[in-house]
N, C-alpha and C positions, 0 to 999 in steps of 0.2 A: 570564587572557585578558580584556580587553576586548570586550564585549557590545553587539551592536543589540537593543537589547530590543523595538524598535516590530518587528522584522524576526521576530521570535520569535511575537510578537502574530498579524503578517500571517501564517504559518505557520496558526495555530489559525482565522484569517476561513476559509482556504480549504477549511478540513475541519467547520467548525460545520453546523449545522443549519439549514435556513432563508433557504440563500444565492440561491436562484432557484427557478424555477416546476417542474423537475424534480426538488428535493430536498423530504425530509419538511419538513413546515412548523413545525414544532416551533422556539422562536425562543428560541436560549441565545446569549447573550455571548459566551460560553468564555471570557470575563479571566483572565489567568493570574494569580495572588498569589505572590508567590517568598517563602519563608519562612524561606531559609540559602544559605551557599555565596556568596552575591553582596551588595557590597559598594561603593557607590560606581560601579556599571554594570560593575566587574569581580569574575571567578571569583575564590575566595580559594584553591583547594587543597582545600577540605575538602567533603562533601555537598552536593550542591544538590537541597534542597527545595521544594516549591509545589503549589500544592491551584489546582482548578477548581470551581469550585462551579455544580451542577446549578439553575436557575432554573424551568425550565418542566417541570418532572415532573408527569405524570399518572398517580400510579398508578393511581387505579381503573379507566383502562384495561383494567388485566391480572387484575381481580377474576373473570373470566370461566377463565381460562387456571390457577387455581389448582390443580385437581384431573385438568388432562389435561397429556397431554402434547404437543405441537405438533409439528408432522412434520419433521423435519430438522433442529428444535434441539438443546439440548442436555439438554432438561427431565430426559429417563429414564435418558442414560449419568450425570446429575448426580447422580441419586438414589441409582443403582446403583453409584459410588464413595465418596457423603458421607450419600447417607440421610437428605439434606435438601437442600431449595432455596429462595430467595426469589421467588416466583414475579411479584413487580414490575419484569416486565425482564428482561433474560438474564444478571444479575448478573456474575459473572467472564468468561462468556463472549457478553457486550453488547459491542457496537461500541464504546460509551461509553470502553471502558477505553482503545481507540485514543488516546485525545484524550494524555495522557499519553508515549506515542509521538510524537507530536509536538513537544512541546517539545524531551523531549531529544534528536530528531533535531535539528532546530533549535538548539540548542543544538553540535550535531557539525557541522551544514552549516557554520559560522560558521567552526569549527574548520580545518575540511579547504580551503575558500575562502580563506583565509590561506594554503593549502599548493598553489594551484590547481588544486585540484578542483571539478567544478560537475557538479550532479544533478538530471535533466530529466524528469521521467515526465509520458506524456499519454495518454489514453482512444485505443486502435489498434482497437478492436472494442467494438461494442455489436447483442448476439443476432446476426444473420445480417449486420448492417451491417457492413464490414470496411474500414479504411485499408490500400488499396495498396501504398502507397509506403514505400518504406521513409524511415528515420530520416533519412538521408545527404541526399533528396532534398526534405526538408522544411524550413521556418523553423519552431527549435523555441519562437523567444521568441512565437510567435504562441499557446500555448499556454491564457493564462486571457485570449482575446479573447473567448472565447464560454464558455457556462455549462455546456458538456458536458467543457470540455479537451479539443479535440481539434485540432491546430494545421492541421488542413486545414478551410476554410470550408465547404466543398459537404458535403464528407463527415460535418462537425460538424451541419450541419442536417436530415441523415437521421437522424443517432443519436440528434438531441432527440426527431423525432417518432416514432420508434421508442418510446424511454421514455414520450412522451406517450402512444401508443397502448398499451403495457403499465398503466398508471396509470386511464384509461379502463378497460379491463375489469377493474380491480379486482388487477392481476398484477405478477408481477414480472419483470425483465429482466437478463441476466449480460452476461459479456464479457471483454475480456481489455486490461491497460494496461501499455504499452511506456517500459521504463528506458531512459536515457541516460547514461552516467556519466562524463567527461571529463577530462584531465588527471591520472589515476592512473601514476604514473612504474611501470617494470618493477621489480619485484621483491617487490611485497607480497603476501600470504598465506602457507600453509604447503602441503608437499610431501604429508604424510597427510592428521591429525587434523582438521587447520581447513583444508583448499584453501577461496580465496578464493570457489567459485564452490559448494561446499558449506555454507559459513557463510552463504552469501545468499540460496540457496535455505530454508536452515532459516529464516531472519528472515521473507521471505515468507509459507512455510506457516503461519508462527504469526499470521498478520492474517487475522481472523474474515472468513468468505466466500469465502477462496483454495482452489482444488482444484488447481491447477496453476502450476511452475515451470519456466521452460526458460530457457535462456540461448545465445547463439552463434544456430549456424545451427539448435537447436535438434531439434526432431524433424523438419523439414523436411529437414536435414541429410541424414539415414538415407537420402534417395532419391538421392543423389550418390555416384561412387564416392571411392576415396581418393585417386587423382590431380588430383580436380576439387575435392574439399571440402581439401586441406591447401593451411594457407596460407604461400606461398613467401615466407621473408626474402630483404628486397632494403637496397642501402645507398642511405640518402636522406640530403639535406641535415643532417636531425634528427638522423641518428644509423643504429643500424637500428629497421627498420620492417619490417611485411609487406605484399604485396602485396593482396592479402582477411583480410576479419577474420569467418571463419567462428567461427573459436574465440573471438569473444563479449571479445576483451582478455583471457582467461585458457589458459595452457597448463599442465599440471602443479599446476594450484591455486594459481599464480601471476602473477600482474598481470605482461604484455606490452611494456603500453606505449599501446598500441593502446587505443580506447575499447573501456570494458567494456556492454555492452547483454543486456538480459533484457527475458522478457513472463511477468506473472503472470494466470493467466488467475481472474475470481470468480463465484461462481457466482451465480445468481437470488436473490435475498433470500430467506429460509425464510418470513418474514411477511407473508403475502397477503392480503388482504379477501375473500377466498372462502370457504364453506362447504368443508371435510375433516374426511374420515372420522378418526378417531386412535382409542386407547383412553385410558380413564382409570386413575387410581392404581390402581382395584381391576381392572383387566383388562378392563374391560367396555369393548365398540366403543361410541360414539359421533360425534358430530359437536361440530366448532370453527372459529368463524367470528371472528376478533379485529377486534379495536377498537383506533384509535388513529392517530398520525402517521407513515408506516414511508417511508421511501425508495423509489419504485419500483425504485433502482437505485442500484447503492453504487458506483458507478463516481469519476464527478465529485468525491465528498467521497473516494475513496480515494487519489487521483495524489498528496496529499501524506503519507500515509500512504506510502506505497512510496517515497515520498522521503528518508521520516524514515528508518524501517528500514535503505533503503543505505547511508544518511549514516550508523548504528551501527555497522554490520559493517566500512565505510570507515576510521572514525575508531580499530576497536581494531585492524586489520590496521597502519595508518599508527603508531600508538604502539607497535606490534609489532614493525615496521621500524626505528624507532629503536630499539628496546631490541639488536634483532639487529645494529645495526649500533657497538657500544658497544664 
């Protein structure tokens, strides 16, 4: 396959560190290096590997954080499986690792775009601030006009100063960021093991910060009966279609037709500039006040993270369809 490599690049600007006044200021490159696999701007068939290299690390930041555990991390379930940890960072369970998620999304967007499919995610909530509107009634290319991604203007200017005022006392701030996912033909995923909308949920859960997945009409759903929430096939010019797309473009753990749409909701950042209570290795309560550059809000740097992820689950469902279809 032939490769936009700037396009793969531009992938990694949107998720670095350092892009605007509500991101941590921490200032990395993220230049990808491709090490194998690609040849001449194209895939060969075999491995594709590539290293990021870390610039701006501060460890003695976290010289403080060595003997306690931090509230919400991962410091004590890390210990109580390995019996050891690096305490420079969140080691395997640092954002940092996200970065790598990216490319090879990137690397699958490119893929699935050839087979037209396009993959939209934009910040729909930040803390109490909420986009109304739904997907349908939005322009979603308006997207990275502003530094929060959020393709509605007004609503993007509350959710900055939302973060601005978490950042200001020293806190942090969650929220929740809305997939779009376009042009998947009917018939991709599986009936059990892998339904489509189970493989996507699990890719979500596993990006550091997510406490929630829903897709369709989601839990909002539950307050509808079942004459109102099922959506009626009708025949349209395309082919068939359905009337409403509660069921999210998936029925049975398989792709409709229809656009497939989810919201992952993340939580507050665990790393705050505040004085908490914790204890240390030896049991004993104390206090933990960290030091260093943290995100008030992982929101903005996560839209292409959740881009990447879809674009995985997209890309083995679609080579899944080919195999099934041989």
């Amino acid at each position: 396959m032939e490769l936009d490599m700037d396009a793969i690049q531009h992938e990694l600007a949107r998720r670095k560190p350092g892009q605007s006044k509500i991101t941590t200021q921490r200032k990395e490159s993220d230049q990808v290096e491709f090490l194998s696999g690609i040849f001449e701007g194209r895939t060969q068939g075999t491995p594709i590997a590539f290293v990021i290299w870390n610039k701006d690390q501060h460890s003695a930041d976290y010289d403080n954080l060595k003997d306690v555990y931090r509230p919400s991390h991962a410091d004590y379930t890390y210990i109580q499986k390995y019996g050891t940890r690096d305490h420079r960072g969140g080691g395997r369970s640092s954002a940092r690792e996200t970065i790598a998620r990216v490319v090879a999304g990137g690397l699958a967007k490119q893929m699935l775009a050839r087979n037209g499919v396009t993959i939209q995610a934009f910040v729909s909530q930040v803390g109490e601030i909420k986009l109304e509107k739904s997907y349908t009634e939005l322009d979603l290319s308006k997207t990275e006009e502003n530094m929060v991604r959020c393709p509605d203007s007004s609503t993007a200017e509350l959710m900055i100063s939302r973060i601005e005022a978490a950042a200001a006392d020293r806190d942090t701030v969650g929220g929740v960021i809305t997939c779009v996912i376009k042009g998947v033909p009917a018939g991709w995923g599986e009936p059990v093991f892998n339904k489509l909308h189970a493989d996507m949920g699990f890719a979500m859960l596993g990006i550091n910060a997510v406490k929630g997945f829903e897709y369709g009409s989601g839990f909002e759903g539950t307050k509808l009966s079942g004459s109102r929430h099922n959506d009626i096939f009708i025949q349209s010019p395309e082919g068939i279609r359905t009337k409403t797309n509660h069921s999210g473009g998936i029925q049975g753990g398989i792709s409709n037709g229809e656009d497939i749409y989810f919201r992952v909701a993340f939580k507050p950042i665990a790393t705050l500039l505040k004085e908490q209570l914790t204890v240390d290795k030896d049991s004993q309560q104390t206090t933990i006040q960290p030091k260093g550059r943290h995100d008030p809000c992982v929101l903005p740097r996560a839209v292409p993270i959740v881009e990447a992820m879809a674009a995985l689950v997209l890309a083995d469902h679609f080579l899944l369809s080919k195999l099934n279809s041989l």
